[in-house]
C-alpha positions as CSV (number, residue, x, y, z in Angstrom):
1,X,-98.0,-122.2,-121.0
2,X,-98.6,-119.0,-122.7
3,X,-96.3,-116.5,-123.7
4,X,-97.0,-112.4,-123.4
5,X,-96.8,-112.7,-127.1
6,X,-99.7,-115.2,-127.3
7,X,-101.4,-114.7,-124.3
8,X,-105.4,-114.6,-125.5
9,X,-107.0,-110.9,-125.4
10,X,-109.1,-112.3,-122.5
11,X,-106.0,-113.3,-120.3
12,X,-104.6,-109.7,-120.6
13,X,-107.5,-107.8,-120.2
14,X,-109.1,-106.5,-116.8
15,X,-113.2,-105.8,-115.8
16,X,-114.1,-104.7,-112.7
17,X,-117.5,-103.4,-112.4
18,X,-119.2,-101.2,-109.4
19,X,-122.2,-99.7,-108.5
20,X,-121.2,-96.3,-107.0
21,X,-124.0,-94.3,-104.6
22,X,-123.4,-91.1,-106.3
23,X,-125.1,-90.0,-110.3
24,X,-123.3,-90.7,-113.1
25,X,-122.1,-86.7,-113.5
26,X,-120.1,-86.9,-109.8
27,X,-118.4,-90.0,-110.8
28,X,-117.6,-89.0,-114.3
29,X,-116.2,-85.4,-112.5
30,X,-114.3,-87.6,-110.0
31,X,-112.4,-88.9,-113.1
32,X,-111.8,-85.4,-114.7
33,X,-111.2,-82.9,-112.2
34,X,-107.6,-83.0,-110.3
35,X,-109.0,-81.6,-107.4
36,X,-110.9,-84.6,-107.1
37,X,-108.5,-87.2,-108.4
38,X,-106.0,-86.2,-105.5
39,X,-108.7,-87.1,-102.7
40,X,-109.2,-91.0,-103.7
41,X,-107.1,-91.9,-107.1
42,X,-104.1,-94.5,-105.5
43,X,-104.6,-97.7,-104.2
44,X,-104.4,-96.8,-100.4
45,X,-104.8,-93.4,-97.9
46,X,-101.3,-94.2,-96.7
47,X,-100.6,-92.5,-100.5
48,X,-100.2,-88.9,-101.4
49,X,-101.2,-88.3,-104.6
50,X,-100.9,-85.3,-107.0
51,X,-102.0,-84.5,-110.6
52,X,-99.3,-81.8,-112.1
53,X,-101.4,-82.4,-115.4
54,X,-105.0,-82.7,-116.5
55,X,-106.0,-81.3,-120.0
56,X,-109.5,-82.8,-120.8
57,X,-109.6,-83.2,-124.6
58,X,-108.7,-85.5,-126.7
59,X,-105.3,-85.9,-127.4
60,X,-104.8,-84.2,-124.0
61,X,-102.3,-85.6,-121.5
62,X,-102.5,-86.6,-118.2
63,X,-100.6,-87.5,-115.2
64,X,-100.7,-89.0,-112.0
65,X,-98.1,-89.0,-109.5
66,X,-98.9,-91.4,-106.2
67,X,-95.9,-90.9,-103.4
68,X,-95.6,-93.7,-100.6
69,X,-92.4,-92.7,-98.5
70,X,-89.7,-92.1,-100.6
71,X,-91.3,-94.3,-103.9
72,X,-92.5,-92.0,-105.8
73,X,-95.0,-93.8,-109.0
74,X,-96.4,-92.0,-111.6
75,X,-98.8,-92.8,-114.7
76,X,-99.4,-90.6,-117.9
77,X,-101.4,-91.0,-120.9
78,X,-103.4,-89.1,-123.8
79,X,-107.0,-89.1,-123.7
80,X,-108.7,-91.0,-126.7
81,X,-112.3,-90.4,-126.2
82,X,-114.6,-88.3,-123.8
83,X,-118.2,-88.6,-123.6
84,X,-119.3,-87.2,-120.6
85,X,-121.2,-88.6,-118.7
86,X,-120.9,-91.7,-120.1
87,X,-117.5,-92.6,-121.4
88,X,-113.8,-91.8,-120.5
89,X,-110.9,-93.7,-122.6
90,X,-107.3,-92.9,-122.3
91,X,-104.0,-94.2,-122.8
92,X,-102.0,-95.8,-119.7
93,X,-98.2,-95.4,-119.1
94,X,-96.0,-96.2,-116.1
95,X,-93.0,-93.6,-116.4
96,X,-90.9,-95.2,-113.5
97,X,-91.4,-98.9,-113.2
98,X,-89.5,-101.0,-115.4
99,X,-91.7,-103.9,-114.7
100,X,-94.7,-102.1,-116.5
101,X,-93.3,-101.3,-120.2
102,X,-95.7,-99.8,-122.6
103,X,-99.0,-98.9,-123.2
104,X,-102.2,-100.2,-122.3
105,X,-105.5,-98.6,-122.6
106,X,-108.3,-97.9,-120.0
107,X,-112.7,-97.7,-121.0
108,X,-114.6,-96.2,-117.8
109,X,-118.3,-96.5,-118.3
110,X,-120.6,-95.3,-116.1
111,X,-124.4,-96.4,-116.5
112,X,-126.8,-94.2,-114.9
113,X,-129.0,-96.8,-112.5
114,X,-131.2,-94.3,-110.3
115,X,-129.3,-92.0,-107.7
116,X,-126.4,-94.4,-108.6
117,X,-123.9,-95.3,-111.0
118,X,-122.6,-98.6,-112.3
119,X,-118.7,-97.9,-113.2
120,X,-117.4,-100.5,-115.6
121,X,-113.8,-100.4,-115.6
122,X,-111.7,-102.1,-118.6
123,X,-108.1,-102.0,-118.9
124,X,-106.2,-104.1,-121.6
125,X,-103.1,-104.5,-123.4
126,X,-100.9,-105.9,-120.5
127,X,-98.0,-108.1,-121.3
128,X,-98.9,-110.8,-119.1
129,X,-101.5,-112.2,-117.0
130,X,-99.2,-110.9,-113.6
131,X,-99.3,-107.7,-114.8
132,X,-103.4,-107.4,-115.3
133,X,-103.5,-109.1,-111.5
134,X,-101.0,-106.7,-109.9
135,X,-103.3,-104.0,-111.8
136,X,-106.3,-105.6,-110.3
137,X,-105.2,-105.1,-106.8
138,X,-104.2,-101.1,-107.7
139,X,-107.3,-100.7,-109.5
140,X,-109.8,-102.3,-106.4
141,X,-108.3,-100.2,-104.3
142,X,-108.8,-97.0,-106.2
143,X,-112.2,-97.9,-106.6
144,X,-112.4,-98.7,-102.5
145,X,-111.5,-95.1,-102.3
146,X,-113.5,-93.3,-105.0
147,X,-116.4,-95.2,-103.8
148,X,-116.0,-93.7,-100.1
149,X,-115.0,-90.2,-101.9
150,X,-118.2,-89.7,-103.6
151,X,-120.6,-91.1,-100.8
152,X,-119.2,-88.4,-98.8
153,X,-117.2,-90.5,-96.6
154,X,-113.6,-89.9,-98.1
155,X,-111.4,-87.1,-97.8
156,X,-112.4,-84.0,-98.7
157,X,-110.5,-81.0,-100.9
């Protein structure tokens, strides 16, 4: 068995890909504005999420805080590269779970197909293979919600 230390790239590394019924420009903005990141970005609605930082350049910090009950999470990073519409990378930090230590970084893509937008999704540099699946689960549900969000079935701001 592997260890973190030399797991293959491929092993700690996450794709999802989705196709999105919104253009490429809604989806990128659903990424980069907070007052859009508050309506979908945690994994479920039972979440209440709020962005005390967004500062869309790079080497500009973010961060996310998602409350359930009394838990309170909450994710920072620097942004390495913005293309709009086509390209967001950033750095990924949990601040309060011990379980997650360091950084990883996340690639969004989003292919213009039509009316609708393919959203690749890449996130790498996890320390084990039960880090990247319990990132999976967080990450598909986001993606559940954002893709609701921008087909106008979400919550609205």
């Amino acid at each position: 068995m592997a260890t973190p230390a030399t797991q293959p790239q491929s092993e700690t590394k996450l794709r999802i890909a989705r196709r999105l019924a919104a253009p490429r420009e809604k989806v990128f903005r659903a990424w980069t504005s907070p007052e859009a990141l508050r309506n979908w970005f945690a994994p479920s609605k039972e979440y209440q999420t709020t962005i005390p930082e967004l500062d869309l350049r790079v080497g500009g910090r973010y961060r996310v805080e998602m409350r359930l009950g009394e838990k309170l999470h909450v994710v920072a990073g620097t942004y390495l590269e913005i293309r709009p519409p086509e390209r967001l990378v950033f750095r990924w930090r949990w601040e309060n779970e011990p379980a997650h230590v360091g950084d990883t970084v996340v690639t969004l893509e989003f292919g213009e197909r039509g009316d609708q937008t393919e959203l690749v999704l890449t996130h790498e540099g996890f320390a084990g293979v039960a880090t990247r699946d319990e990132h999976e689960k967080g990450w598909n549900g986001c993606l559940d919600r954002l893709t609701e969000w921008v087909a106008g079935t979400g919550a609205k701001p």
